[in-house]
N, C-alpha and C positions, 0 to 999 in steps of 0.2 A: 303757510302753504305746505314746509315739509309736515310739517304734523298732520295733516288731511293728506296727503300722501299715507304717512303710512295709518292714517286710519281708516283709508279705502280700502289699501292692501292687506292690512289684519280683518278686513270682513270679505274680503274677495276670497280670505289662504281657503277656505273649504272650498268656493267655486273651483280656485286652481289644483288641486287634490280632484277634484270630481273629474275637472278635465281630463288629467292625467290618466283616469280611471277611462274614461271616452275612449281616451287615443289606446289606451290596452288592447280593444277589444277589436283593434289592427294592428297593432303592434304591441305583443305583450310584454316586452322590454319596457315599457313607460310604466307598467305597475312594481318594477323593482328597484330597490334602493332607493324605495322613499326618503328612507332618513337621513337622508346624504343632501339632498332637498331642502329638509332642517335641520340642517348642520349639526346633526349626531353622526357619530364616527365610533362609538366604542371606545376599544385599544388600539384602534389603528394609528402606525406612526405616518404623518402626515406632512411634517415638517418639511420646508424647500424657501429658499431663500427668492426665489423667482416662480412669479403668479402667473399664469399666459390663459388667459379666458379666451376663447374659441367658439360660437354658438354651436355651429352644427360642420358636416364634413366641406363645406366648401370654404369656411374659416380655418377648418383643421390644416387645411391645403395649404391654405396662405400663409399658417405660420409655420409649417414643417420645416423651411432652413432656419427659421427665427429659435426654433427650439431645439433643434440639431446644433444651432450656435453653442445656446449656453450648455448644453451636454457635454458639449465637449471642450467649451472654453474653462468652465467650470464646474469640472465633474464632482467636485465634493460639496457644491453649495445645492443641488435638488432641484428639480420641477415639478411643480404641480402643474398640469391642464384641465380647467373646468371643460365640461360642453354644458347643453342644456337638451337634445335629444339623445338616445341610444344610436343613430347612425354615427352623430359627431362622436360617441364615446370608442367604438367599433374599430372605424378609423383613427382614434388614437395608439389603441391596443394595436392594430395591427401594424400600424407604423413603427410604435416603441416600446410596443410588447413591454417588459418591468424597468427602463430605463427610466421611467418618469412617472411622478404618481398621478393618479385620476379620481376624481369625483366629479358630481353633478354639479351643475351650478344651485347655489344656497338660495333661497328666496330672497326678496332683496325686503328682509326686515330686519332691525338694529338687531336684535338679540341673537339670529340667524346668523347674520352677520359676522358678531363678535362672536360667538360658538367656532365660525369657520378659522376665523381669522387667529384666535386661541391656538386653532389646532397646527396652523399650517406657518404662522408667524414669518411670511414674506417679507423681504426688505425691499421688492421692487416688484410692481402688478403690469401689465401689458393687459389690454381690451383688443383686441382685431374690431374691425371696422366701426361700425355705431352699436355698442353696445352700454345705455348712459344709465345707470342705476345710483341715482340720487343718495340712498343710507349705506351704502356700497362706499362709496364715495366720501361720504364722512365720516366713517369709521376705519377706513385709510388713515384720511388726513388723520382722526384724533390721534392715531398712532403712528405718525409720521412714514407712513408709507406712500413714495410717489406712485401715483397711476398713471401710465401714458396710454392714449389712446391712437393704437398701432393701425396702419394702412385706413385711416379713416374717410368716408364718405357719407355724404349730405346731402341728399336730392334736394332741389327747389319745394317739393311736398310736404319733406318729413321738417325740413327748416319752419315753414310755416303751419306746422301743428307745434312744435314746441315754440313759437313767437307765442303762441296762445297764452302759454304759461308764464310769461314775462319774467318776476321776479326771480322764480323759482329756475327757471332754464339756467338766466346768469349765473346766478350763484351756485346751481349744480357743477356749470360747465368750468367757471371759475378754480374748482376743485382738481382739475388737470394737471398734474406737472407740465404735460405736455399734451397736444394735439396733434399729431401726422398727417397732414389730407395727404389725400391724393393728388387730388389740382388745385389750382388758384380758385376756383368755384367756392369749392366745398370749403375750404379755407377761409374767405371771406363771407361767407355762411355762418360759419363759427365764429369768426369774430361781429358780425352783425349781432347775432343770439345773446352778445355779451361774454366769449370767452375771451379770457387777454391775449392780448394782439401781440405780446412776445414770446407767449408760447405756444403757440401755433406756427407752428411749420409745413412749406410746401415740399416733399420727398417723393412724389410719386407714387406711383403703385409697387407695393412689393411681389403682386401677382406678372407685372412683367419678367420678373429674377426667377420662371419656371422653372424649378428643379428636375432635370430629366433621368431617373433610375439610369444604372450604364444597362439593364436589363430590356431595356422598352423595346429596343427596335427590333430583338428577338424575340419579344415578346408578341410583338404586332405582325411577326413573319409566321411565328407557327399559329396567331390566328387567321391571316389569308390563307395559310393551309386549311385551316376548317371550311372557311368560308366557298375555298376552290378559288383560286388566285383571280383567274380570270375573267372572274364574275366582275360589272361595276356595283360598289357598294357603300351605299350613305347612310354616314350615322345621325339618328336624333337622339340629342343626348337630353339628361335631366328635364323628361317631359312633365307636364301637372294635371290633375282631374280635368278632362274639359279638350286637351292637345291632343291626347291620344289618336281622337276620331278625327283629326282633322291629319295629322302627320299620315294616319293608316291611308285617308282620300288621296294625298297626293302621292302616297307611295303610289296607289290603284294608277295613277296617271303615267308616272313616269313608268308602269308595264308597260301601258299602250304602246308607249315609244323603245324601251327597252325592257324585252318578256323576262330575260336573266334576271335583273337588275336585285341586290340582296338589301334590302332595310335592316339595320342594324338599331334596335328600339331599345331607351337606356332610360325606364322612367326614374323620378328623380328620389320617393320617399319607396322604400321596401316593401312596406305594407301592401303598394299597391300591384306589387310584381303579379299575384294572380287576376288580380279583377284585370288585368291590362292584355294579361294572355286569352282570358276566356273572350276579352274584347276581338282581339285578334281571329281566333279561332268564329268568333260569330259572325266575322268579314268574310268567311271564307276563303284567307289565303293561309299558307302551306307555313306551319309555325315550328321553328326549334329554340327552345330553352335553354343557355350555356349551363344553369345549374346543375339539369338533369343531362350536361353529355347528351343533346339530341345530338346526332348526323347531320349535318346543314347539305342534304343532296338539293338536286335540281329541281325537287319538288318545292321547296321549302324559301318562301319569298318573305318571311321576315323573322330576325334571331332576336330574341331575348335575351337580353344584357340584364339578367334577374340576377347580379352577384354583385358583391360590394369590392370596390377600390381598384375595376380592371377601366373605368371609365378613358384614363390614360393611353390603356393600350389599344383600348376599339378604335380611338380618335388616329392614334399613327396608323394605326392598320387601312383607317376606311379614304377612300378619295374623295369624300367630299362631308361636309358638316352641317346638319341645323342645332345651334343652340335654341333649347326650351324655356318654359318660361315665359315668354312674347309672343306667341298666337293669342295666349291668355292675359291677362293682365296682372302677373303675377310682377312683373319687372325687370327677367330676364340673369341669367346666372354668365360666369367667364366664357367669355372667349378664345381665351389666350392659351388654353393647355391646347387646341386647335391650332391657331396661328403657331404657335411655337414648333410644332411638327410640318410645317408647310402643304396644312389643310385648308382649304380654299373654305368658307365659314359663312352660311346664311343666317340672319335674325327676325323673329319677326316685327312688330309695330311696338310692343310694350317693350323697352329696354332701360326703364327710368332708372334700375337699381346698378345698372354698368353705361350710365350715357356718357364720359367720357370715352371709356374705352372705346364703347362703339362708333362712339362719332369719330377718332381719330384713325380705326380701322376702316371704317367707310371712306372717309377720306382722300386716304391713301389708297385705295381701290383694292383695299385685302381682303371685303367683305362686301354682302350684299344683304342689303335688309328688302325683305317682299313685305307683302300688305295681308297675303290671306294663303289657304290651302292653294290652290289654284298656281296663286303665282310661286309659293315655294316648289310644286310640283315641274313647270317650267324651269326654275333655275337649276332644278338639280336635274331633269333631262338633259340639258347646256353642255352642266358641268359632268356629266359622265358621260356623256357623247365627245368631248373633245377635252381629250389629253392636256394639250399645250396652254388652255385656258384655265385649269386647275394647277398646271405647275408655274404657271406668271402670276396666278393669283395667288398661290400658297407663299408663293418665294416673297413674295411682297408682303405679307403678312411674319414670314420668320424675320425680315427686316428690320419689321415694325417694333417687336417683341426687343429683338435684340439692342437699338438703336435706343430703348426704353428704358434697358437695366439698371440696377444703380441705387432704388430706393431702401434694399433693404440692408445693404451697406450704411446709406445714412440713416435709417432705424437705430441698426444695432450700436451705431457712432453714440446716439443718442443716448440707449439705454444704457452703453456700459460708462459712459460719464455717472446717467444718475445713481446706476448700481454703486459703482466707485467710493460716491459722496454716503 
């Protein structure tokens, strides 16, 4: 099986080159630094003792204390961050600017592989959430390098697409030093699949341990100064092809009941910042751009959050929240940089890729998950018609968050044993 592995994958590498080539012609970041892709690097020094694989900016998230740790636990042994998009690489740079080094993720073929690994000679790898690359994985081990997979998660779905693969799943997932779920679920997911049962650990989420800039809450004052304070104003944050039209309906509703009322629209990939504006603009309501410095006057009922890495500070700024992702069936992105601010937080139906979180947010009555446009448009009238109902709801949500903390202490417990060894 690994060998048909990678001999689908050595006749796939042109289709994934082609893609890459696709995705340019929206985003022209994906046709640069091919060779970083196949693990050519030149002269670049590359070397770091500590690997932190990251796919895209909502993993960069998750690891930024994890990589703030070893920066500064140990500034002389190096970080490498892979991503595998240009947004994930974007928000790497703008986080650690040259404290840490960066490339793309390698393709996951041995010789790709070992080129990378040559170059950058890791003594300890970290993966964020489910990122499982089979030759990845045994070209570690052959070089005795542990991989722990950090803040890990396992829907009921993605467990039984790899049950498919039997032999192959075990013996990949076997290859772990270590496991990290998030909950007891996911955890015995992974040991069901055949990973070992004593290296798998339950640690929680380390997306509870939000790291809040000391910058944020001014950050979020002088954007209600744009906004005009008074205004009520809800963000939808990380929306996807398909949400847009549905977020813009129920804005249209909650006018009916509130004509001020500001949407604050925050779709989730770059590319699609203009099609999403001229989308707006073809609804006919009143549109300002952050990147272009519009006015946000009284004309102007929904702002464009077309800029990368203020996603933080819209969410403190605004009184109420839809996470994206779950109108669609995409699976739904964090919650928690919301709850953590004591933002009252709606979802929609698909939340499969955070259903603990959600369901433990619901729960506790931090959150409210609706069914369609309609009813998101209802809840968020509710919630910015009445004050008192957003700040019992937020407050119970920062509770929640904080009541939570904890896992990425036991991470880094983890890693720096195996670093140590």
């Amino acid at each position: 099986m690994a060998r048909l592995y990678s001999l689908l994958l050595y006749l796939a590498l042109p289709l994934l080159l082609l893609r890459l080539g696709w995705r340019s012609l929206r985003a022209p970041a994906y046709r640069k630094r091919l060779n970083e892709r196949l693990g050519r690097y030149g002269e670049r020094l590359l070397e770091a003792d500590i690997w932190i694989h990251a796919v895209s900016v909502g993993e960069v998230q998750a690891a930024e204390s994890l990589i703030r740790h070893f920066i500064e636990r140990h500034p002389d042994a190096g970080v490498m961050v892979t991503t595998t998009t240009p947004t994930g690489s974007a928000r790497v740079r703008s986080l650690f600017e040259d404290r840490v080094r960066h490339v793309y993720t390698p393709f996951d073929l041995m010789p790709i592989q070992n080129r990378f690994l040559d170059a950058v000679r890791p003594r300890l790898a970290v993966v964020m959430e489910t990122e499982i690359w089979p030759n990845m994985l045994l070209a570690c081990e052959r070089r005795g390098v542990p991989v722990v997979l950090g803040n890990a998660r396992l829907s009921a779905r993605s467990a039984h697409g790899y049950a498919r693969l039997g032999g192959f799943t075990r013996e990949t997932l076997r290859r772990f030093a270590a496991i990290c779920a998030q909950g007891p679920d996911d955890a015995d997911r992974f040991r069901a699949l055949g990973a070992k049962a004593e290296r798998v650990h339950v640690i929680g989420s380390v997306k509870f341990d939000v790291r809040r800039p000391g910058s944020l809450l001014d950050r979020a004052e002088a954007l209600r100064r744009l906004w005009r304070a008074q205004r009520p104003v809800w963000i939808a944050a990380s929306t996807h092809e398909g949400e847009e039209e549905q977020v813009l309906a129920a804005h249209s509703e909650v006018l009916d009941h509130l004509p001020r009322a500001l949407l604050v629209l925050v779709p989730r990939h770059p590319e699609r910042f203009a099609r999403v504006a001229a989308l707006v603009e073809r609804q006919g309501l009143g549109l300002a751009r952050r990147s272009t410095n519009d006015p946000c006057g009284e004309d102007v009922s929904v702002f464009l959050g077309d800029t990368m890495g203020e996603l933080p500070a819209f969410l403190a700024a605004g009184d109420a929240a839809f996470i994206g992702g779950s109108l669609v069936p995409t699976g739904g992105h964090n919650l928690l940089e919301a709850a953590a601010v004591g933002v009252p937080v709606a979802v929609g139906p698909h939340v499969f890729n955070f259903a603990q979180i959600t369901e433990l947010l619901l729960r506790e009555g931090a959150a409210l998950q609706v069914a369609d446009a309609h009813a998101l448009a209802q809840c968020m009238s509710e919630w910015l018609g009445d004050a008192a109902a957003r700040i019992r709801i937020g407050e119970k949500g920062r509770q929640v968050v904080s009541a939570n903390q904890g896992a990425l202490k036991r991470l880094l417990d983890l890693l720096e044993e195996l670093y140590d060894q």
